[in-house]
C-alpha positions in Angstrom: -21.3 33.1 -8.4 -20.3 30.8 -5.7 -17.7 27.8 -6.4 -19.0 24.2 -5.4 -16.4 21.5 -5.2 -17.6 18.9 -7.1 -17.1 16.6 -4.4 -20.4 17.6 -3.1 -22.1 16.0 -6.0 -20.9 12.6 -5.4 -23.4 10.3 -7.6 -23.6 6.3 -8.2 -22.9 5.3 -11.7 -22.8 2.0 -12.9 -19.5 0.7 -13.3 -20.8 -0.2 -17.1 -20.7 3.6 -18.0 -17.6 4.3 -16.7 -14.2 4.1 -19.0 -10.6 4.7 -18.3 -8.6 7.6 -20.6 -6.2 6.7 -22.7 -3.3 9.3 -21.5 -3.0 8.2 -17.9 0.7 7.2 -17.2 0.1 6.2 -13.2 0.8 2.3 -12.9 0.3 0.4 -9.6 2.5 -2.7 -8.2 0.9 -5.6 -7.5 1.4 -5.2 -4.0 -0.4 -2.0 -3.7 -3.2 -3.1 -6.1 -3.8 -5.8 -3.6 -3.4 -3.3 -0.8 -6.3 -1.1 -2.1 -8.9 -4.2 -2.5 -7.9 -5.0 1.2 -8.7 -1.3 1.8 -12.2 -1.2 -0.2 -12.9 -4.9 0.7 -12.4 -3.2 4.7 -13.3 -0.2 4.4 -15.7 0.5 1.6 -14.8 3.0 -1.5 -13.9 6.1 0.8 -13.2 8.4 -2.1 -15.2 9.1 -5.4 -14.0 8.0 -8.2 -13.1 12.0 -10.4 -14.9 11.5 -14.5 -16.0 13.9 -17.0 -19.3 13.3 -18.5 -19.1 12.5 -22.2 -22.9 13.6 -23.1 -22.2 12.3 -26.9 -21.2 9.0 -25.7 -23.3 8.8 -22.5 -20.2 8.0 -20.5 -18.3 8.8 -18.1 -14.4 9.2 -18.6 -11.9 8.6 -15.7 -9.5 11.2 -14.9 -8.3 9.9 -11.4 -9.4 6.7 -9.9 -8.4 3.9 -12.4 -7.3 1.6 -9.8 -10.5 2.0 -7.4 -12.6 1.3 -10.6 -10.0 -1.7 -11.4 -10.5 -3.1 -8.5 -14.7 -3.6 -8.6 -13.9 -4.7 -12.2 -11.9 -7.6 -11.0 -13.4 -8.5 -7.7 -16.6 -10.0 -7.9 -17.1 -9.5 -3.8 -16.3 -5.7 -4.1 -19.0 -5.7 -7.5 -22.1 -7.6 -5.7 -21.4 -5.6 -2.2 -21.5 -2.1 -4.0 -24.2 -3.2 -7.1 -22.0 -3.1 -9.5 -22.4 0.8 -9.0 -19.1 3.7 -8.5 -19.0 6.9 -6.8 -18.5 9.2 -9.2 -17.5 13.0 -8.6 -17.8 15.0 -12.3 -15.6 17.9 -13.4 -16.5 19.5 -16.8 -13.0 20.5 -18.3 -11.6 20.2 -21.5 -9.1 17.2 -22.5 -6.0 19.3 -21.6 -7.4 20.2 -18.3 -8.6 16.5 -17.8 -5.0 15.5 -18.5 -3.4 18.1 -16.3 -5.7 17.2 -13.5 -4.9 13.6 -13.9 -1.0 14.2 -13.7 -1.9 16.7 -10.5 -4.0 13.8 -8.6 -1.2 11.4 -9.1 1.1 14.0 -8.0 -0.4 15.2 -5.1 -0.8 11.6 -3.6 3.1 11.6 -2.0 5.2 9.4 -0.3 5.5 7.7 2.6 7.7 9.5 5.2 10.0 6.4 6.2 10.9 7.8 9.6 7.1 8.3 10.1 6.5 5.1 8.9 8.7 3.2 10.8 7.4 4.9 13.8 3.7 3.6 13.2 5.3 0.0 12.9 6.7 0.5 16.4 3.7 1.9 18.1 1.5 -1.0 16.7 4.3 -3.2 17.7 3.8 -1.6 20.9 0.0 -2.2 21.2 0.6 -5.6 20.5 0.5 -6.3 16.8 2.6 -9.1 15.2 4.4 -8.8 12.4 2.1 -11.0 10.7 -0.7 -8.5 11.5 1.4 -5.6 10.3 1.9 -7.6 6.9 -1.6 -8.5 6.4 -3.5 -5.0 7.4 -0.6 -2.4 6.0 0.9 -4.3 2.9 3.9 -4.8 4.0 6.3 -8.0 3.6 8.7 -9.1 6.4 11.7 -7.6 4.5 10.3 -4.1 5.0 9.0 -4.6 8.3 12.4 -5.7 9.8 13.6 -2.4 7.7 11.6 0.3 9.5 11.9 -2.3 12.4 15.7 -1.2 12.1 15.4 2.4 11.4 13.6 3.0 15.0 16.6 1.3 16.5 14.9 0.0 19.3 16.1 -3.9 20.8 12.4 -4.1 22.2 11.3 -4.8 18.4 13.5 -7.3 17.9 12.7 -9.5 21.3 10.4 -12.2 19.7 13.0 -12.9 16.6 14.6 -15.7 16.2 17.9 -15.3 15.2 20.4 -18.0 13.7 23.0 -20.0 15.5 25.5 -19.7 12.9 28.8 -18.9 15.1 28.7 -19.3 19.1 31.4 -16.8 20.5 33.9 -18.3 22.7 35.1 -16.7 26.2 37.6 -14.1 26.0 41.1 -15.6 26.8 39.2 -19.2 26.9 41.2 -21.9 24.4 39.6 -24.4 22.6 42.2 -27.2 22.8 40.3 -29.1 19.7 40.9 -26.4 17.7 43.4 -27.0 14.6 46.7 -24.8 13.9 44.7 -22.4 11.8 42.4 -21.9 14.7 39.3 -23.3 13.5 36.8 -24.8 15.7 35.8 -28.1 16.8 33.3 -29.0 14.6 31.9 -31.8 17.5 31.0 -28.2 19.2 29.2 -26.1 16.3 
């Protein structure tokens, strides 16, 4: 008998019939969670959200997908747009296997590389983006921008910051005569 994915039997379900498990250990910030409504609010629900079908209870059971479902339950844009209905891919596996393919699709979803990472800052950076623009499209604050910013080591990056004035260097071998005994500086100049 041939294998089907059961990817290829993506269905709508109404977000009424779907309910989380109770063993999944996967939390998101709320950075991220905000992140993925940009990303479904942009882009649509791109991925199917993975249930077994409880025929006793006529409902379906999440086993990867918690946050994508969270997400229509708490945006009312995200519900109307999509009719209050989820994609839904099934799998027909026993609680153990359910539970063990839950911990797999957390797993599997990585990390970010940072060296790849802060490469794509600098190539947007080179296409023109702002920071601002990298903050609001990628979910990133300034803090971690400036970081990967860093990592690339490029000045170029750094060409439309404004840096602070909080020490002006004086000219080698140049003598500031209002300067005190313990060589401070003249605070008229600071």
């Amino acid at each position: 008998m041939k294998y089907t994915s059961p990817v290829y039997g993506v269905k709508a379900v109404p977000i009424e019939k779907i309910v989380p498990n109770t063993y999944n250990p996967n939390a998101v910030a709320p950075p991220e969670l905000n992140l993925l409504y940009d990303s479904i609010r942009e882009d649509g629900y791109t991925m199917p959200i993975v249930c077994y079908y409880s025929k006793k209870d006529d409902k379906y059971i999440i086993v990867d997908g918690f946050h994508r479902y969270r997400v229509m339950l708490e945006h009312d844009d995200i519900y109307r747009r999509e009719n209050g209905m989820l994609p839904v891919s099934v799998i027909n596996k026993s609680l153990d296997h359910r539970m063990a393919s839950t911990i797999r699709h957390n797993r599997a979803r990585g990390s970010h590389d940072v060296d790849l990472m802060s490469n794509i800052v600098k190539e947007l950076h080179e296409i023109g983006r702002s920071d601002a623009w990298i903050s609001k499209h990628l979910g990133m604050d300034k803090d971690e921008i400036l970081r990967l910013k860093q990592i690339t080591g490029l000045a170029a990056l750094f060409k439309d910051v404004n840096f602070g004035k909080a020490w002006i260097p004086e000219e080698e071998g140049e003598f500031n005569e209002n300067a005190d005994a313990a060589g401070k500086p003249d605070e008229s100049k600071v």
